[in-house]
VMD Tcl script that builds the backbone (N, CA, C; Angstrom):
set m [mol new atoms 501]
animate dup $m
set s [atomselect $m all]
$s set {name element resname resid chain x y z} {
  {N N UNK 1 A 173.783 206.952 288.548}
  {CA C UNK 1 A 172.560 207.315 287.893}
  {C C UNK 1 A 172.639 208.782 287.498}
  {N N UNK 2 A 172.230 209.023 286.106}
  {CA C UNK 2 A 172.311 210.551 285.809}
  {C C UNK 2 A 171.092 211.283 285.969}
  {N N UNK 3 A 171.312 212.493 286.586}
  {CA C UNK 3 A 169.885 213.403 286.814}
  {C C UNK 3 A 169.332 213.589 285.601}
  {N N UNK 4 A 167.884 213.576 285.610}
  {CA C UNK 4 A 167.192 214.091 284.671}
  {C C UNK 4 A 167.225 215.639 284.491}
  {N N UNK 5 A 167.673 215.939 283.066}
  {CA C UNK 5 A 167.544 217.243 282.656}
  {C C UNK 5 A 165.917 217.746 281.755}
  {N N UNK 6 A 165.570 218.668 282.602}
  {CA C UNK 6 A 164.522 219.203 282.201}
  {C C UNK 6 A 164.389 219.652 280.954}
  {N N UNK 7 A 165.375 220.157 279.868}
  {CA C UNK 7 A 165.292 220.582 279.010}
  {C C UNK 7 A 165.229 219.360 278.051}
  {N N UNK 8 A 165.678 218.320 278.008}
  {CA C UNK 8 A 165.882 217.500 277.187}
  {C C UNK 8 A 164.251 216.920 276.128}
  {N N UNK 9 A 164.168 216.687 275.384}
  {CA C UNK 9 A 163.232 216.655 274.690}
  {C C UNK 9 A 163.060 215.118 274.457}
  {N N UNK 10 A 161.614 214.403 274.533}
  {CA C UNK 10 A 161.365 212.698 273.912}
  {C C UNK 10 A 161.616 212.927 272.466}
  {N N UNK 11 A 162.373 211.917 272.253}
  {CA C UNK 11 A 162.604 211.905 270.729}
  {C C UNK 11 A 161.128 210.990 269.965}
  {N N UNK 12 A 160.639 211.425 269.468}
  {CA C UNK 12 A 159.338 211.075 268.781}
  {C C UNK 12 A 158.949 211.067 267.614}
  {N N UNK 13 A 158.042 210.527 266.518}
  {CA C UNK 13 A 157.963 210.921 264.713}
  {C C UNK 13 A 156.944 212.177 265.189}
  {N N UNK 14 A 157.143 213.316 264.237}
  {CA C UNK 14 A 156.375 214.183 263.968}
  {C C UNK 14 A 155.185 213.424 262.914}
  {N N UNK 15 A 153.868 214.118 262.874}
  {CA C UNK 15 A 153.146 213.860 262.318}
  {C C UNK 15 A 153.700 213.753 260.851}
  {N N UNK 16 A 154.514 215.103 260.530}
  {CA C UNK 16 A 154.546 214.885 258.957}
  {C C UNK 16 A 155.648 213.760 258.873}
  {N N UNK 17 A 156.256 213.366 259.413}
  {CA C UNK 17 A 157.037 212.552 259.274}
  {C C UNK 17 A 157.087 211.138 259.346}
  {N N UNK 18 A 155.205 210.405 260.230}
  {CA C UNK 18 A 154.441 209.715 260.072}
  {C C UNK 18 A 153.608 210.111 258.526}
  {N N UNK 19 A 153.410 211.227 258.162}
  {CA C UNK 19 A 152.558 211.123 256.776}
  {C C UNK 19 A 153.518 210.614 255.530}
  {N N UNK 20 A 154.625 211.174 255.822}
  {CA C UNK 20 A 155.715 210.747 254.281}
  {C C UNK 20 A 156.333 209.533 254.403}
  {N N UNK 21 A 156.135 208.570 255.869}
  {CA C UNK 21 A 156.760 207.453 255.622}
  {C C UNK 21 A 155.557 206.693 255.256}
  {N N UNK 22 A 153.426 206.619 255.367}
  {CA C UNK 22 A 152.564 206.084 254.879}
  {C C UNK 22 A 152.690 206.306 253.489}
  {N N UNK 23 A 152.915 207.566 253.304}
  {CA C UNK 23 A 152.701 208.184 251.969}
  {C C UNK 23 A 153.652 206.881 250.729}
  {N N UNK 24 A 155.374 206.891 251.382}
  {CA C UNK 24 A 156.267 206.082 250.662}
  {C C UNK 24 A 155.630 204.316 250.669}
  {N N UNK 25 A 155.065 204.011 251.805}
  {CA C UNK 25 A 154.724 202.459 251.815}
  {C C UNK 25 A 153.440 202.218 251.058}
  {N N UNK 26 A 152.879 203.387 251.065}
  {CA C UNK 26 A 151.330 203.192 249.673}
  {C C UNK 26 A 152.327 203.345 248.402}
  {N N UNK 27 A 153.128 203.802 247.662}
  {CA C UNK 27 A 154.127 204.007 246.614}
  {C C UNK 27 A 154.516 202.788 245.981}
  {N N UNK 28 A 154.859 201.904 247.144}
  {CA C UNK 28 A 155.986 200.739 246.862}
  {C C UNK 28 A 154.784 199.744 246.860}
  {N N UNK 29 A 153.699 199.747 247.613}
  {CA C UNK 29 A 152.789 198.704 247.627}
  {C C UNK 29 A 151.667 198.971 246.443}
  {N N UNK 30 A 151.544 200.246 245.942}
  {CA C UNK 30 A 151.148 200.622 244.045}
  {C C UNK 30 A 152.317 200.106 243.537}
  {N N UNK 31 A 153.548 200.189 243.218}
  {CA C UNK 31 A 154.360 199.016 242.926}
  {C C UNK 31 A 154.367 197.906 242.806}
  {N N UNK 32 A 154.412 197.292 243.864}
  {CA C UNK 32 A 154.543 195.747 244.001}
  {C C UNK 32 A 153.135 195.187 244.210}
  {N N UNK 33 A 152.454 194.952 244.006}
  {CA C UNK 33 A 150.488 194.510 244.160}
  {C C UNK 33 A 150.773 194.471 242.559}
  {N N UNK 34 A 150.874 195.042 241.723}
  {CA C UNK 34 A 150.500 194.908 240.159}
  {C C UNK 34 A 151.602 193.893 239.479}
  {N N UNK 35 A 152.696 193.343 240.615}
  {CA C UNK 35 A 153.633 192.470 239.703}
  {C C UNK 35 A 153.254 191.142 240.915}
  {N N UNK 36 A 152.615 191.168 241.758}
  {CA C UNK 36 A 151.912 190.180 242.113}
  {C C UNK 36 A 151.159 189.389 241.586}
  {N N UNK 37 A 150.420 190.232 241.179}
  {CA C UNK 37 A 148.663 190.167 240.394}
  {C C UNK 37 A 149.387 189.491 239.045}
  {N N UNK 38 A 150.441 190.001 238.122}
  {CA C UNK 38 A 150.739 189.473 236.959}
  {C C UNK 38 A 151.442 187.737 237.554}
  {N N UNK 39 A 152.172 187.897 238.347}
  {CA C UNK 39 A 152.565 185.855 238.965}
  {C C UNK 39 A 151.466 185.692 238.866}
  {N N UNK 40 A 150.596 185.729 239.954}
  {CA C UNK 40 A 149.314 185.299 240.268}
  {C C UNK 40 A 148.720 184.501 238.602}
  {N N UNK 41 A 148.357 185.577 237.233}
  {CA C UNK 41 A 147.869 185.184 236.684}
  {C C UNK 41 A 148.530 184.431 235.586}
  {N N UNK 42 A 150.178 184.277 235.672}
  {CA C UNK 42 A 150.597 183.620 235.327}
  {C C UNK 42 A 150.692 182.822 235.260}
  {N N UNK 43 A 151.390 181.794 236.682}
  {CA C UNK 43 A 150.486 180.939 237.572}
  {C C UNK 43 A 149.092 180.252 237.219}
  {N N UNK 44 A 148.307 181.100 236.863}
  {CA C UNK 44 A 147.321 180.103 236.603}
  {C C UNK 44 A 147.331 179.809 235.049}
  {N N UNK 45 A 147.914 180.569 234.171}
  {CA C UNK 45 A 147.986 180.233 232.724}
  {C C UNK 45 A 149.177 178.612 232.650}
  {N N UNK 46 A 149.557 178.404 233.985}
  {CA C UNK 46 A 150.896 177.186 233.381}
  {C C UNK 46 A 150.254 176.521 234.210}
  {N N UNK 47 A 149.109 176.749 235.031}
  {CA C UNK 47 A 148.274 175.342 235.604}
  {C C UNK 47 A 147.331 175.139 234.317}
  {N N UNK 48 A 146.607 175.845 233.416}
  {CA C UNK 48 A 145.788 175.301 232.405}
  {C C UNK 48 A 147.184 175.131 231.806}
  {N N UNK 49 A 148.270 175.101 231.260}
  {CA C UNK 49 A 149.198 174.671 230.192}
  {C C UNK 49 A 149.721 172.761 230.682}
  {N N UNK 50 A 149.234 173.091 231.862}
  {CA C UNK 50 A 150.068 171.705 232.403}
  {C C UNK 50 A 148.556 170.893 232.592}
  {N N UNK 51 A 147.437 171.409 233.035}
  {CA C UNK 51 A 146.146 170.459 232.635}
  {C C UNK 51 A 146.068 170.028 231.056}
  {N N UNK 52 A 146.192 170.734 230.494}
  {CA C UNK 52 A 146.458 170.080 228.526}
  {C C UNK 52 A 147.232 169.415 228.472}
  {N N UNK 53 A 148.225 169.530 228.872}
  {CA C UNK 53 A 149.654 168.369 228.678}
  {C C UNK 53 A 149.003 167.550 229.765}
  {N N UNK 54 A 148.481 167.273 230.493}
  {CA C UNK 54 A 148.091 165.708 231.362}
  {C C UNK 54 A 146.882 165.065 230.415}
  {N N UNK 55 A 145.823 166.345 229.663}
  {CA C UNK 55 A 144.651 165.671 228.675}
  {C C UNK 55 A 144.804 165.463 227.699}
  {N N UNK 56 A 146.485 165.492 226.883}
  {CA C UNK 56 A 146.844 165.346 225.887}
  {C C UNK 56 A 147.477 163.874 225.782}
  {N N UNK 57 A 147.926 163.768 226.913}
  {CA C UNK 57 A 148.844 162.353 227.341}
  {C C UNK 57 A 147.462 161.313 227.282}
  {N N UNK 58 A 146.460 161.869 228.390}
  {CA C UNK 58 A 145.625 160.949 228.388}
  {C C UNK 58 A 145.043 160.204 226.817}
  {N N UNK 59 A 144.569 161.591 226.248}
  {CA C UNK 59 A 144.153 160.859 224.638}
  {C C UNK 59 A 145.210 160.386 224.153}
  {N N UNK 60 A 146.592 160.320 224.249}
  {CA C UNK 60 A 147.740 159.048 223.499}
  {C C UNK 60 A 147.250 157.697 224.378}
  {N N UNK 61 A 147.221 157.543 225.517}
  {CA C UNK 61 A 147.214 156.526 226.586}
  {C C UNK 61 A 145.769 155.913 226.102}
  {N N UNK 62 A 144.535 156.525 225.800}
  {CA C UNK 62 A 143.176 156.002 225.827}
  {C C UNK 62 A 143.484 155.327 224.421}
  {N N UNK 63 A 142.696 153.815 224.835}
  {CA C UNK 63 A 142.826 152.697 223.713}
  {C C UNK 63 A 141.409 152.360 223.854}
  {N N UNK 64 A 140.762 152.326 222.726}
  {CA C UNK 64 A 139.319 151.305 222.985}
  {C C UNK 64 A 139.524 149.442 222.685}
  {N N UNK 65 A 140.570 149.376 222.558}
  {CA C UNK 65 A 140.801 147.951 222.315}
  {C C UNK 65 A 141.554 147.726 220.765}
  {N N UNK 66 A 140.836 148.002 220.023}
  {CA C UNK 66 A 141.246 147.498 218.572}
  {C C UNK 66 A 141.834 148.639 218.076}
  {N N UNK 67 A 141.348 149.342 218.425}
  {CA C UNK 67 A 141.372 150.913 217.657}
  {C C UNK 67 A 142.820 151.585 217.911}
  {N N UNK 68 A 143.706 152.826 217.483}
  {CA C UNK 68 A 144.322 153.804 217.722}
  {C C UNK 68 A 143.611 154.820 217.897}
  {N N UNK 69 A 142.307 155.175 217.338}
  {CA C UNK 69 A 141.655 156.394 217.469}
  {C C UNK 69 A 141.568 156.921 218.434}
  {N N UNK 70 A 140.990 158.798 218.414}
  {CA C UNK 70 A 140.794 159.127 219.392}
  {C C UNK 70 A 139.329 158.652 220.438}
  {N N UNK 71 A 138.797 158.636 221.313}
  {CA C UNK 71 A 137.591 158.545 221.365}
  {C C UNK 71 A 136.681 159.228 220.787}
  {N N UNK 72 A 137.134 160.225 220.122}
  {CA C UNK 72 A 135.770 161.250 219.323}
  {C C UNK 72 A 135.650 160.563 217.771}
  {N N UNK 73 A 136.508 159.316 217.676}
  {CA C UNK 73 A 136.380 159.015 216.244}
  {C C UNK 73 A 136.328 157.665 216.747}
  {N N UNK 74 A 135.669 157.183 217.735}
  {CA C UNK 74 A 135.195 155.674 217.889}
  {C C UNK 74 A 133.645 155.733 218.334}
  {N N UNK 75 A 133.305 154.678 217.843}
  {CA C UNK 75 A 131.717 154.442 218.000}
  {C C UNK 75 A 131.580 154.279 219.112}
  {N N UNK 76 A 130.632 154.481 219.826}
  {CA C UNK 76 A 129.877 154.208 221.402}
  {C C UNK 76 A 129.810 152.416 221.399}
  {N N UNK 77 A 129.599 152.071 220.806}
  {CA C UNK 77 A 129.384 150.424 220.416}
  {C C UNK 77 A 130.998 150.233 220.787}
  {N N UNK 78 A 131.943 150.603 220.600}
  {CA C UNK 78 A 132.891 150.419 220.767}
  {C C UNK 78 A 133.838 150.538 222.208}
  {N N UNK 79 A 133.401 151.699 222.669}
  {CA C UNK 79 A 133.509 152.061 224.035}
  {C C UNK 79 A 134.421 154.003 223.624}
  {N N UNK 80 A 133.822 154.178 222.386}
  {CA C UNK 80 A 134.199 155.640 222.491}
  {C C UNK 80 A 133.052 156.684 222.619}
  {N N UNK 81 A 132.832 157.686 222.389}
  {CA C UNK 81 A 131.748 159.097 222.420}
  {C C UNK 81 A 131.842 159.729 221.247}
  {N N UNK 82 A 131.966 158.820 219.771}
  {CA C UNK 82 A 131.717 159.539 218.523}
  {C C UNK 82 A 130.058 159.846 218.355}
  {N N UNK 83 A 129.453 159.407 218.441}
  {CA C UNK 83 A 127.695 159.983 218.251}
  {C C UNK 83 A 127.704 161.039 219.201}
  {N N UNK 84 A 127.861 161.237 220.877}
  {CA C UNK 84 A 127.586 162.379 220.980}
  {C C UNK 84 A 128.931 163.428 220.445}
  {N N UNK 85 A 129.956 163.141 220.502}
  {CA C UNK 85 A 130.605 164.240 220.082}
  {C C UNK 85 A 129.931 164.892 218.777}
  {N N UNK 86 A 129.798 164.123 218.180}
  {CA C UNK 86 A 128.861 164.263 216.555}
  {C C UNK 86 A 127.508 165.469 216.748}
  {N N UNK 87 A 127.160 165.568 218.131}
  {CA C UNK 87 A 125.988 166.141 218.449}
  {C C UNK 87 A 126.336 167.494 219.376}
  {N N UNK 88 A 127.917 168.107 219.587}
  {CA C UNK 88 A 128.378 168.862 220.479}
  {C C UNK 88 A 128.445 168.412 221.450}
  {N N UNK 89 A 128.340 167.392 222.201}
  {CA C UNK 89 A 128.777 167.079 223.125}
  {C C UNK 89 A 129.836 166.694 223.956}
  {N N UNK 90 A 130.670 167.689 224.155}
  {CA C UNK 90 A 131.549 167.298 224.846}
  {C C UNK 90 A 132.467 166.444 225.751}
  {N N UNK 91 A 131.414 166.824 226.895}
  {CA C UNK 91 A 131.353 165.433 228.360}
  {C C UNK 91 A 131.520 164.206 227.946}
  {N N UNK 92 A 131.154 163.735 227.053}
  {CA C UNK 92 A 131.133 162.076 226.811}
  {C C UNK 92 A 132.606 161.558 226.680}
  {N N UNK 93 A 133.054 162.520 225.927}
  {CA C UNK 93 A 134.532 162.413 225.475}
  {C C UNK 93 A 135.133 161.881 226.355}
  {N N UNK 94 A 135.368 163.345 227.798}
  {CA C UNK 94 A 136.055 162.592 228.748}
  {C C UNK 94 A 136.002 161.650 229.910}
  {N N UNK 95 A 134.634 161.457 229.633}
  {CA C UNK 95 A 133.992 160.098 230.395}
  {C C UNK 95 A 134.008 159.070 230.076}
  {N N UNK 96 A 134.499 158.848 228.721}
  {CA C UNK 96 A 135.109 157.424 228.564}
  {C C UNK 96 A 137.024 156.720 228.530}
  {N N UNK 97 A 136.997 158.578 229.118}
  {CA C UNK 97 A 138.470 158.417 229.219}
  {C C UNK 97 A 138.647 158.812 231.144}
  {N N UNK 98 A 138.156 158.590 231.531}
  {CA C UNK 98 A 137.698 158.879 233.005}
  {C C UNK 98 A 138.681 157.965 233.837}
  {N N UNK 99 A 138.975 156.908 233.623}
  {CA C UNK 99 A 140.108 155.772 234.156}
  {C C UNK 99 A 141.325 156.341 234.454}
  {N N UNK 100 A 141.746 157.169 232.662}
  {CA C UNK 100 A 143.246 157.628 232.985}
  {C C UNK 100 A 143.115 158.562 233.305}
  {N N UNK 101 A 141.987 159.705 233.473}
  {CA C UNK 101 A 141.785 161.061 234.016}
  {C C UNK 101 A 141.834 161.042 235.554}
  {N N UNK 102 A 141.770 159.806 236.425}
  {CA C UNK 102 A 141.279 160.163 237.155}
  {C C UNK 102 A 140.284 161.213 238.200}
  {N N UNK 103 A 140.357 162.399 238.329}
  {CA C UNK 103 A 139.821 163.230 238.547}
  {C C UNK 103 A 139.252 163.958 237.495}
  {N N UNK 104 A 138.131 164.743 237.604}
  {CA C UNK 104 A 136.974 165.607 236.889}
  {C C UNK 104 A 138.121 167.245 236.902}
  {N N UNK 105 A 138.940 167.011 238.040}
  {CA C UNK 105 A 139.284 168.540 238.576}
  {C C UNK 105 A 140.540 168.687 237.226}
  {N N UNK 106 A 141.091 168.026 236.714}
  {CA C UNK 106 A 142.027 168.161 235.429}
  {C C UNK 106 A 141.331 169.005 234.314}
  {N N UNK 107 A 139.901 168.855 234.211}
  {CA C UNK 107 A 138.855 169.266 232.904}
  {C C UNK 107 A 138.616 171.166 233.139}
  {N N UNK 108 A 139.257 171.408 234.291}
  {CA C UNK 108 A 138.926 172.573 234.879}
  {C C UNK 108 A 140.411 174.137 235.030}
  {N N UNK 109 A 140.496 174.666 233.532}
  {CA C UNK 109 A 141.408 175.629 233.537}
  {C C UNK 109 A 141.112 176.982 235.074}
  {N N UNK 110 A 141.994 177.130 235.918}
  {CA C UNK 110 A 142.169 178.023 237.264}
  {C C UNK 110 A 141.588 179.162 236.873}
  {N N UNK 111 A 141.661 179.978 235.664}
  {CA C UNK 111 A 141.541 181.073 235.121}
  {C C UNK 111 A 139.970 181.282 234.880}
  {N N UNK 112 A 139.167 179.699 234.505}
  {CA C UNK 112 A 138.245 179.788 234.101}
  {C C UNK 112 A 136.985 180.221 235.417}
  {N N UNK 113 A 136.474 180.963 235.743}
  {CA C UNK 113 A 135.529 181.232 236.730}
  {C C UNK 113 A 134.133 180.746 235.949}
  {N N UNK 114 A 133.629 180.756 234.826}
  {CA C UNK 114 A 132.628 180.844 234.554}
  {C C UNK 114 A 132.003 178.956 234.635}
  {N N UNK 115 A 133.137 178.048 235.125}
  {CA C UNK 115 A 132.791 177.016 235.292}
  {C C UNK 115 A 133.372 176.781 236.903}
  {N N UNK 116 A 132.744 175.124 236.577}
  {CA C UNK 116 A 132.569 174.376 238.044}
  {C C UNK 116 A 133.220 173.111 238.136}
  {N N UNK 117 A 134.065 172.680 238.587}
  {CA C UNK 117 A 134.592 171.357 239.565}
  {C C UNK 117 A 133.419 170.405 239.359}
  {N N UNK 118 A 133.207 169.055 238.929}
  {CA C UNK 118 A 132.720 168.341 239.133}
  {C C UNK 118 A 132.805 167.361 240.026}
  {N N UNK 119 A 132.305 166.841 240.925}
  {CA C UNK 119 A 132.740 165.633 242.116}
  {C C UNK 119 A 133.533 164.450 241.200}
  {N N UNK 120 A 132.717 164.098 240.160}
  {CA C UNK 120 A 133.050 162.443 239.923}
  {C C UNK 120 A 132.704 162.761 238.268}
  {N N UNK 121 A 132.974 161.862 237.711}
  {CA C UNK 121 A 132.913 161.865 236.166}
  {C C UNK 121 A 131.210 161.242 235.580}
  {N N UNK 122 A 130.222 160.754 237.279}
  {CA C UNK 122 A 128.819 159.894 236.973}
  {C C UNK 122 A 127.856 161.172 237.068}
  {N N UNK 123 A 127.547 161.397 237.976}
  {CA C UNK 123 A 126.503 161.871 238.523}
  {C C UNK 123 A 126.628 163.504 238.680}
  {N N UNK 124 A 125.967 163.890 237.273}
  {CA C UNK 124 A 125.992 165.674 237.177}
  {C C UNK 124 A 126.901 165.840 236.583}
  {N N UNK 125 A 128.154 165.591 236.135}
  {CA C UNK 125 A 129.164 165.419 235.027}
  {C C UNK 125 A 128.579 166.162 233.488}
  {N N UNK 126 A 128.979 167.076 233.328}
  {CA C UNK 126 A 128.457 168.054 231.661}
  {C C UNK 126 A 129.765 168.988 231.369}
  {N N UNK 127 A 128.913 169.080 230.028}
  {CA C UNK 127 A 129.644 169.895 229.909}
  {C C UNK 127 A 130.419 171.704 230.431}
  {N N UNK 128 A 129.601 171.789 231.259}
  {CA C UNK 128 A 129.466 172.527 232.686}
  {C C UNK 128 A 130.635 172.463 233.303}
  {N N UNK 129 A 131.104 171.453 233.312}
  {CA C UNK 129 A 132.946 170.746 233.998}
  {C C UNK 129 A 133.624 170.942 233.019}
  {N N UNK 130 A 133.747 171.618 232.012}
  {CA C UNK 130 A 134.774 171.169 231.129}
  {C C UNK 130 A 135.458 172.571 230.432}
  {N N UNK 131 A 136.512 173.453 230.981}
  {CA C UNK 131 A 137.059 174.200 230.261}
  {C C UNK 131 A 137.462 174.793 229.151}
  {N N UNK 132 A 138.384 173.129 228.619}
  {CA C UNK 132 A 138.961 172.961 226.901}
  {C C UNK 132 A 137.969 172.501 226.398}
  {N N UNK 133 A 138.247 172.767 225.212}
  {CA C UNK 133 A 137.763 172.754 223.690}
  {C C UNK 133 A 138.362 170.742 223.172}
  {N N UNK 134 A 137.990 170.408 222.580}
  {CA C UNK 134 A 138.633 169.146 221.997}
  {C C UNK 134 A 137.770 169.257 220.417}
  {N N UNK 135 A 139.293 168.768 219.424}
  {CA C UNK 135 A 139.036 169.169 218.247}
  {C C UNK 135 A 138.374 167.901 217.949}
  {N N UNK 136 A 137.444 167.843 216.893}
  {CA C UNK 136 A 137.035 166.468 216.657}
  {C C UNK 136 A 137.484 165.830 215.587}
  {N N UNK 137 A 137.877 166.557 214.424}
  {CA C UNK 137 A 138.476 165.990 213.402}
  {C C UNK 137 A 139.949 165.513 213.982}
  {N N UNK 138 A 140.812 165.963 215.038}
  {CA C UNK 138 A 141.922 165.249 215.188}
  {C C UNK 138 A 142.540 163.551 215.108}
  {N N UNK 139 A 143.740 163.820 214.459}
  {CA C UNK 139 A 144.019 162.046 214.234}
  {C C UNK 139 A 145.422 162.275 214.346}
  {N N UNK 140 A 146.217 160.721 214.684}
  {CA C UNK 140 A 147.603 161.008 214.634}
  {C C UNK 140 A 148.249 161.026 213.226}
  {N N UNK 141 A 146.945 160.677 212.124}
  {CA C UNK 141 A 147.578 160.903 211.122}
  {C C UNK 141 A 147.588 162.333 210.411}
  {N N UNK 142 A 147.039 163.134 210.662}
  {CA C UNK 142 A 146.782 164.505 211.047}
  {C C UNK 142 A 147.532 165.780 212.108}
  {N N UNK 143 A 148.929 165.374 212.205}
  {CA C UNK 143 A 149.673 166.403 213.304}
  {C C UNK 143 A 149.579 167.592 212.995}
  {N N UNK 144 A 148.804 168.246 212.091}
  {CA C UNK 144 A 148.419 169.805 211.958}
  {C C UNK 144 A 147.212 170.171 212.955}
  {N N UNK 145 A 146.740 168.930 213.034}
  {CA C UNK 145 A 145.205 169.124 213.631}
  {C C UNK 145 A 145.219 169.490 215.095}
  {N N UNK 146 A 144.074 170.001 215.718}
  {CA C UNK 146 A 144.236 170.586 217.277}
  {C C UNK 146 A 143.462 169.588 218.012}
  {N N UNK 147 A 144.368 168.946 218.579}
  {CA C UNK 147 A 143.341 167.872 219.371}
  {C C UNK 147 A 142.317 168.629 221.024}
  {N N UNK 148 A 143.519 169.186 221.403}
  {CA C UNK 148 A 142.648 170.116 222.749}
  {C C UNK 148 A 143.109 171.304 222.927}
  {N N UNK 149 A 142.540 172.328 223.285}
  {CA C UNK 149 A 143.226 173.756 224.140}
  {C C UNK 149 A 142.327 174.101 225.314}
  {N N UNK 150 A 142.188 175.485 225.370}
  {CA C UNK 150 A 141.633 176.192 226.269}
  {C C UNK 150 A 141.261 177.453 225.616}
  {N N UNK 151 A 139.976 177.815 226.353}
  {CA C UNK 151 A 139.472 179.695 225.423}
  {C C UNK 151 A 140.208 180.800 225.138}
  {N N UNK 152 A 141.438 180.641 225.018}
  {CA C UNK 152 A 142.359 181.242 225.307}
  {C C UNK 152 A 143.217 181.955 223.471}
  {N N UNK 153 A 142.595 180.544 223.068}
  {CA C UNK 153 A 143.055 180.220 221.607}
  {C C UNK 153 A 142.130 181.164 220.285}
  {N N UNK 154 A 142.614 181.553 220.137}
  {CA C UNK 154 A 141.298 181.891 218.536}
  {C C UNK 154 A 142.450 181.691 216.997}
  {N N UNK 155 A 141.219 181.112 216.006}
  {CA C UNK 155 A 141.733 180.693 214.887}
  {C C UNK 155 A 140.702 181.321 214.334}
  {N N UNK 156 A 141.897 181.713 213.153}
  {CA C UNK 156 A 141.140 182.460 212.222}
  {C C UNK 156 A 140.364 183.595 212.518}
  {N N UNK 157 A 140.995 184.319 213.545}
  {CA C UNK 157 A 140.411 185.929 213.776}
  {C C UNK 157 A 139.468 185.656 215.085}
  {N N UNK 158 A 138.792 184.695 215.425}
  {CA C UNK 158 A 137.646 184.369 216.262}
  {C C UNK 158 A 138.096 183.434 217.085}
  {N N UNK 159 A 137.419 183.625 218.305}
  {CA C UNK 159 A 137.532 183.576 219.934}
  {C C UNK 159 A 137.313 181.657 219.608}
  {N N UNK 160 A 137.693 180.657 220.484}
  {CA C UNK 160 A 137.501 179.305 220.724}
  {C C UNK 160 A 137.083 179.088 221.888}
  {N N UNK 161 A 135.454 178.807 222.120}
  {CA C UNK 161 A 134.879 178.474 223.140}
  {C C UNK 161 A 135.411 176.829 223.395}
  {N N UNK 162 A 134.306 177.260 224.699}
  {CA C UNK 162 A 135.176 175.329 225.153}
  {C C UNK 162 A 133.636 174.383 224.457}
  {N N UNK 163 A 134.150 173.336 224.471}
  {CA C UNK 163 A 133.229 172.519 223.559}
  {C C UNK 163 A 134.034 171.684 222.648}
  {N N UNK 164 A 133.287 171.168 221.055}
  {CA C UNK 164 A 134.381 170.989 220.180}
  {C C UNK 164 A 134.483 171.702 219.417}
  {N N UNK 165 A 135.355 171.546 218.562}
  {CA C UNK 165 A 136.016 172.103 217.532}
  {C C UNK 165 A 136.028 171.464 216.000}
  {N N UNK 166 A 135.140 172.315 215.014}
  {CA C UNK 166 A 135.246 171.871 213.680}
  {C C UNK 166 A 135.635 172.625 213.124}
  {N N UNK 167 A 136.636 171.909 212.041}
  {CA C UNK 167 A 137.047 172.884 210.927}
  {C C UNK 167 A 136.063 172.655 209.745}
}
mol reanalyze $m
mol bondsrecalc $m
mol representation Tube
mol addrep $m
């Protein structure tokens, strides 16, 4: 066992030497927090890119029976939501496409805060649930035309709320 020498000193951080190593980890964490924050909102731009591509599939998949149309260009008599779309109404649209949607939570871009999750496609279902925009003039004979997006879009100089869309 070796004697303790009195002179010997605890090796310890000096204060300033606790201040410049906080000082360097606030540096790197102003660094890295702002390329977080950009994933983060990236991330949610390819969850609304990949909700359009599932509500885009759905309107190829939705058949009213006789028809090819979209539901915004089939009669209610028929089993589509052309009268209310005709009236801004949105919701109807995807409530008669509600089968292949399964969930309300698809109608809902991550980014969007200013809306709400709906439980079910019956009861309280509006346009309140609904993120994208759906164009109404769209047809497949028409591939210029915009069948759906998100607010994200502006044509012709001006912003595209969610709702529909007339040219």
């Amino acid at each position: 066992m070796k004697p303790r020498c009195a002179n010997r000193r605890n090796h310890a951080l000096t204060r300033v030497e606790v201040t410049v190593i906080i000082a360097v980890l606030a540096v790197l964490a102003a660094v890295i927090l702002p390329v977080l924050a950009i994933d983060r909102r990236r991330s949610k731009r390819i969850n609304c890119a990949n909700n359009l591509h599932g509500i885009g599939l759905v309107f190829k998949v939705w058949e009213p029976g006789q028809s090819d149309d979209y539901p915004m260009r089939v009669s209610t008599e028929r089993g589509g939501a052309m009268e209310p779309a005709e009236h801004g109404n949105v919701a109807p649209i995807f409530q008669v496409m509600s089968n292949e949607l399964g969930t309300p939570k698809i109608l809902i871009c991550p980014a969007d805060t200013n809306r709400f999750t709906a439980t079910n496609f019956s009861s309280g279902f509006g346009n309140q649930n609904v993120s994208y925009f759906v164009g109404v003039d769209a047809a497949d004979t028409y591939p210029q035309r915009i069948l759906s997006g998100d607010d994200n879009l502006s044509v012709n100089g001006s912003q595209i709320k969610s709702g529909l869309l007339i040219f």
